[in-house]
C-alpha positions as CSV (number, residue, x, y, z in Angstrom):
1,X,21.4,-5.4,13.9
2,X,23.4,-4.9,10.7
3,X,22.7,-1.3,10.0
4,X,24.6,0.8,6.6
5,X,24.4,4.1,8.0
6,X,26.7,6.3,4.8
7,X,26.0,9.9,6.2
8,X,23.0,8.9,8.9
9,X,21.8,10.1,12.0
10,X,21.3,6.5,14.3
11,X,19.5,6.8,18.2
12,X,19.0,3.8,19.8
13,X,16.8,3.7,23.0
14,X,16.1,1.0,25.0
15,X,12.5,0.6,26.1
16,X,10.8,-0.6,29.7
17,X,9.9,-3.9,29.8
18,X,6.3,-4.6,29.2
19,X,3.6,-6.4,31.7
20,X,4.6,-9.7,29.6
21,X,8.3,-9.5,30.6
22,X,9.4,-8.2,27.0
23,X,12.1,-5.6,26.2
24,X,11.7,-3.3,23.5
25,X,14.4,-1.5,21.3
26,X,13.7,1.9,19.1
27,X,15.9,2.8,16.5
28,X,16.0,5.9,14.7
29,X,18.2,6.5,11.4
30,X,17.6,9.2,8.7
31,X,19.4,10.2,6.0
32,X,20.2,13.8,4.3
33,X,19.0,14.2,0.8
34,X,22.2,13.2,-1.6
35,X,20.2,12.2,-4.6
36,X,18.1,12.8,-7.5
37,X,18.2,9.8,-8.8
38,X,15.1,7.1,-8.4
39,X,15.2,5.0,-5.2
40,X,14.1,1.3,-4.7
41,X,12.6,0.8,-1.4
42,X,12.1,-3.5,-0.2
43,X,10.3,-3.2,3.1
44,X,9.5,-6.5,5.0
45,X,7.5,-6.3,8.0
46,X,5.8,-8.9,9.9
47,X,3.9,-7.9,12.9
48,X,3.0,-5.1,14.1
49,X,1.7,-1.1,13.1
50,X,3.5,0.5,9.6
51,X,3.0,3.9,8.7
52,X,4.4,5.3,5.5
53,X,4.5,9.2,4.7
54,X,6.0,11.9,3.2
55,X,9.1,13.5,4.8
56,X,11.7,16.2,5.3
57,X,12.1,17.5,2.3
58,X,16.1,17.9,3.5
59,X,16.0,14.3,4.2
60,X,16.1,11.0,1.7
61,X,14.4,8.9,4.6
62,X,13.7,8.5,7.8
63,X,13.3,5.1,9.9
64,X,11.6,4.6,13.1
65,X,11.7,0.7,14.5
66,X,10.6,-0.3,17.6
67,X,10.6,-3.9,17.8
68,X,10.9,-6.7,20.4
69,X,14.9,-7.3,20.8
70,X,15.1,-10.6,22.5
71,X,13.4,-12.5,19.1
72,X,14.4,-9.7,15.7
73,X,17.1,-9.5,14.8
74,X,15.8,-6.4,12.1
75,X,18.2,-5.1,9.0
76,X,17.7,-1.3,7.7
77,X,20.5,-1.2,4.6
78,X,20.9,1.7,2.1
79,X,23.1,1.1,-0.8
80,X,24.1,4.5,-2.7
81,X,25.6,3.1,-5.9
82,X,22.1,0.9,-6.4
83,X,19.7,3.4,-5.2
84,X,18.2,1.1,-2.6
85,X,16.8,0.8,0.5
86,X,15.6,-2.2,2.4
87,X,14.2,-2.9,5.6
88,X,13.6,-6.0,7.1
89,X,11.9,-7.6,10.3
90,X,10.3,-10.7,9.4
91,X,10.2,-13.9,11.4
92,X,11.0,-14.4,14.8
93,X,14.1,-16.3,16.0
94,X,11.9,-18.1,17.9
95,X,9.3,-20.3,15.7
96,X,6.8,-20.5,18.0
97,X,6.5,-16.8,19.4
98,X,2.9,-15.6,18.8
99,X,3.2,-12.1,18.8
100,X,-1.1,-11.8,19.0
101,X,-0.7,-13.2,22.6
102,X,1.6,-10.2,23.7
103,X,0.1,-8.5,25.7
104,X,0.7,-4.6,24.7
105,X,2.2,-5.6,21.4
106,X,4.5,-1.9,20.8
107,X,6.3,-3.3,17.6
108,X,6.0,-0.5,14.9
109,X,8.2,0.4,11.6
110,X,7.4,4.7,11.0
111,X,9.0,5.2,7.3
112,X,9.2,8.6,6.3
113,X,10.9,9.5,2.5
114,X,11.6,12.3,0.1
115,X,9.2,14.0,-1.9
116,X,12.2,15.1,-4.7
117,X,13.0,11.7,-5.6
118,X,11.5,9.1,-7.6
119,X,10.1,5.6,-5.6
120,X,9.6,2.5,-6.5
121,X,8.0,0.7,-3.6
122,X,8.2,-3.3,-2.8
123,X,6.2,-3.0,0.3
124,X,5.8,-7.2,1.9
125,X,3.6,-7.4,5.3
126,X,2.7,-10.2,7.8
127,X,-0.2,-10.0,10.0
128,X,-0.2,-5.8,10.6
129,X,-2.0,-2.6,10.7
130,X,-1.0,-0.7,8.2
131,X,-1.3,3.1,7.0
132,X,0.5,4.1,3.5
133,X,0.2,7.0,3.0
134,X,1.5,8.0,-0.7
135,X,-0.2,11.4,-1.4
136,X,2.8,14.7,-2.7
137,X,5.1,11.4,-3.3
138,X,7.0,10.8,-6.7
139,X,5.8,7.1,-6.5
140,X,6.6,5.5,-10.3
141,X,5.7,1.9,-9.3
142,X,4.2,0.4,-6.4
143,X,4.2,-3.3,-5.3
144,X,2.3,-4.1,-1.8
145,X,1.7,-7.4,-0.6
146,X,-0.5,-7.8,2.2
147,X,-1.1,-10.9,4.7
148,X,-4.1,-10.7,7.4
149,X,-3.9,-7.4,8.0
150,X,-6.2,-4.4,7.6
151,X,-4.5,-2.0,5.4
152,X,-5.2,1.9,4.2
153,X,-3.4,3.3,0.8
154,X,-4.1,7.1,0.5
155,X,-3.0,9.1,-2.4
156,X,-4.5,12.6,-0.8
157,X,-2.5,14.8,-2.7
158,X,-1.5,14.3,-6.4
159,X,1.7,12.0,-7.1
160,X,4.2,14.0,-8.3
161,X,5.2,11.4,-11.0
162,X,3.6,8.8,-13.6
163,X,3.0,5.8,-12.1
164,X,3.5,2.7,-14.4
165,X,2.3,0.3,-12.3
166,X,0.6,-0.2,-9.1
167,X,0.3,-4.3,-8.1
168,X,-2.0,-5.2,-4.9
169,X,-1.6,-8.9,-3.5
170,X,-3.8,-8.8,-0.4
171,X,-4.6,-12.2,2.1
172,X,-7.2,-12.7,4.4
173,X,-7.7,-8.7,5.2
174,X,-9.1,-5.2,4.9
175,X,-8.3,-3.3,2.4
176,X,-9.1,0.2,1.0
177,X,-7.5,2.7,-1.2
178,X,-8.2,6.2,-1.4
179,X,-7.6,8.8,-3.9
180,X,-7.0,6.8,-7.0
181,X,-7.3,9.8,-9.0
182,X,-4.7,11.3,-7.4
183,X,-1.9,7.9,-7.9
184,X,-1.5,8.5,-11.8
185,X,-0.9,4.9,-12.1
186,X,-2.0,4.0,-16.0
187,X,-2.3,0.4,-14.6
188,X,-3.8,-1.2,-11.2
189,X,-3.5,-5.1,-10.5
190,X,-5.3,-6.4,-7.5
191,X,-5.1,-10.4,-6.3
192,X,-7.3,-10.7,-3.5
193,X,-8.4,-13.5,-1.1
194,X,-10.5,-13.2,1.7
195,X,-12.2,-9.9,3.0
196,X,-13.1,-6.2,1.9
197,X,-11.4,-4.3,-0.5
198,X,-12.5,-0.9,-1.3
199,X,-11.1,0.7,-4.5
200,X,-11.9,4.5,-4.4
201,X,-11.3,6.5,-7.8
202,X,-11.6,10.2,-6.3
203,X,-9.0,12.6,-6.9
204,X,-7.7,15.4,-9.6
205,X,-7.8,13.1,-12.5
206,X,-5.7,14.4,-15.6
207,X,-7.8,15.4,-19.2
208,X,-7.7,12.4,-21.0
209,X,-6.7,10.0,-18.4
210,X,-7.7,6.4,-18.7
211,X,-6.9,3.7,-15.9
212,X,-7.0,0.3,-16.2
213,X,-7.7,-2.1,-13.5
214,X,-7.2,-6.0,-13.3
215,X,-8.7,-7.8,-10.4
216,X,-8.9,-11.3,-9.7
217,X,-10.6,-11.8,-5.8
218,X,-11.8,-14.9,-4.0
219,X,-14.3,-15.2,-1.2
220,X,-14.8,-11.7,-0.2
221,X,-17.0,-8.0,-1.1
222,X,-15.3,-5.7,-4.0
223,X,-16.4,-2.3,-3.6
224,X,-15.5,0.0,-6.5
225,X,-16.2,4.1,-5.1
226,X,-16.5,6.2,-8.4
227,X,-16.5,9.7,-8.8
228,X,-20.3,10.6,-11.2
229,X,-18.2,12.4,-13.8
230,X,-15.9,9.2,-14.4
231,X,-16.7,6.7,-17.0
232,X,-16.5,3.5,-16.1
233,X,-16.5,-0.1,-18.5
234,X,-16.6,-2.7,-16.4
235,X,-15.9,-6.8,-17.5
236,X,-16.9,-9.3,-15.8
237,X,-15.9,-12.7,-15.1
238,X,-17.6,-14.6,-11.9
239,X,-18.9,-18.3,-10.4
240,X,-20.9,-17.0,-7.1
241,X,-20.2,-13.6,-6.9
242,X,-23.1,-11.1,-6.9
243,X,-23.4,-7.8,-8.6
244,X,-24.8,-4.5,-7.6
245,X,-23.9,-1.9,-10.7
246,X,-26.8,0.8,-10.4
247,X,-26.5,3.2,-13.6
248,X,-25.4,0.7,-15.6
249,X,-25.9,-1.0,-19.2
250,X,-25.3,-4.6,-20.4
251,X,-23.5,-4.7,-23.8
252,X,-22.8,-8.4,-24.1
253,X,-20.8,-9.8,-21.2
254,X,-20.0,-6.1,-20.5
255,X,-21.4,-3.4,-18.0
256,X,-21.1,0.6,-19.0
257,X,-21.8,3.2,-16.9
258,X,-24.1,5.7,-18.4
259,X,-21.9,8.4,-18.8
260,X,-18.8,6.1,-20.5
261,X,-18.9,7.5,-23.7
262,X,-18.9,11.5,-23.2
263,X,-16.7,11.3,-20.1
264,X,-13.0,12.5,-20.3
265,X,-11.6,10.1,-17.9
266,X,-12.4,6.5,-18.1
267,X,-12.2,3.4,-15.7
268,X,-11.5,0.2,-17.4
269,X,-12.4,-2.7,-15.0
270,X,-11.8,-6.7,-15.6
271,X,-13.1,-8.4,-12.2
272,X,-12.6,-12.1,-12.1
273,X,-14.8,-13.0,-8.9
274,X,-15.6,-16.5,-7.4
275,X,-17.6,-16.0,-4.3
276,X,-18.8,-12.8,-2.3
277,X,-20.4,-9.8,-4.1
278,X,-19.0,-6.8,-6.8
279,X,-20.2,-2.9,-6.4
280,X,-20.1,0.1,-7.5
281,X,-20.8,3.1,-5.4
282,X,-21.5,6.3,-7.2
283,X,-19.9,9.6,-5.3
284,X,-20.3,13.5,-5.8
């Protein structure tokens, strides 16, 4: 393991072997708060459970890694001068190991970081189950890119920054994100392939605000959740896709929710669909 440590706390246990004959390693490395600078965070993880959260407020970051050591050879690196963290545990040494067949697959990344600093997020998975927790973060930009994998991006608290940009690539999965109101992202881009994604715009939405979303999905359901006192203009491009949009108008090739015009906060939607069905689900 090639490991940059700086001023870093590193434990290093070695696990029982499980009923398939494999040998687990943890490793544990955090990292005092020396910066108020933004930080770049490249995460790569391939199989297993990932669960992102906010930390110590003492500490930058935090890194728990338990992961099979006979096939990974993982990489956790923090570079000071560029403001960058990365974390990597991608493909096996072994081609054909088929991590679905191990029997009590333990493999799990635990990333905890600062709420004082500004984020950027590059977050890359494999086949996983995911929880990302983003809520009292200063997340300015978020990329995640998701494989088959069922993944959960909260914001339940307000970020603590303006978000620029938050980019969703997601495979043949689940995937739902709460709290929208809560990310301050002025700009959402979804790609999607195969499955359900849920796209919930609760939260403490800002005077004013005005979101815009792009998504372009394949075979699967889009589900849009939207607070009754948001407005919402929604564009729509599809082949096969079906709609359900109760408590809303046709203007052209454009849907309006009832309420667009006096509402403070707005939704703007562009949905390129091919197969499956689009939705919105009104909440209180």
């Amino acid at each position: 393991m090639r490991i940059a440590l700086g001023v870093a706390a590193l434990v290093a246990v070695g696990a029982p072997a499980s009923a398939a004959a494999q040998s687990y390693r943890t490793v544990v490395e955090s990292r005092r708060l020396d910066r108020a600078e933004p930080l770049a965070v490249d995460v790569g993880f391939g199989v297993g459970k990932f669960r992102l959260a906010a930390g110590d407020r003492a500490e930058l970051y935090r890194v728990g890694l338990t992961y099979l050591e006979d096939h990974f050879d993982p990489t956790v690196t923090y570079d000071a001068r560029r403001g960058r963290l990365r974390i990597e545990l991608g493909d096996s040494r072994e081609s054909s190991l088929d991590l679905g067949n191990i029997e009590d697959n333990r493999q799990r990344l635990d990333l905890a970081l600062s709420t004082e600093v500004p984020l950027d997020l590059h977050l890359r998975f494999g086949a996983i189950e995911s929880d990302i927790a983003l809520g009292g973060l200063a997340v300015r930009s978020a990329t995640i890119e998701t494989g088959a994998s069922e993944t959960v991006l909260s914001f339940s608290e307000p970020n603590k920054s303006a978000c620029d940009a938050l980019r969703l690539t997601v495979g043949a999965a689940q995937f739902e994100v709460i709290g929208l109101g809560n990310s301050r992202c002025r700009a959402v881009t979804l790609k999607g392939g195969v499955g359900q994604i849920v796209l919930d715009f609760t939260g403490a939405w800002a005077e004013g605000a005005e979101m815009r979303v792009s998504a372009s999905v394949g075979l699967g359901e889009v589900r849009l959740r939207v607070p009754e006192d948001v407005g919402v203009r929604l564009e729509v491009s599809r082949f096969l896709a079906g709609l359900d949009l109760d408590g809303f108008t046709k203007r052209g090739s454009t849907y309006v929710s009832a309420n667009y015009d006096r509402s403070p906060v707005k939704v703007r939607v562009d949905v390129n669909a091919a197969f499956g069905s689009i939705g919105v689900d009104w909440v209180r």
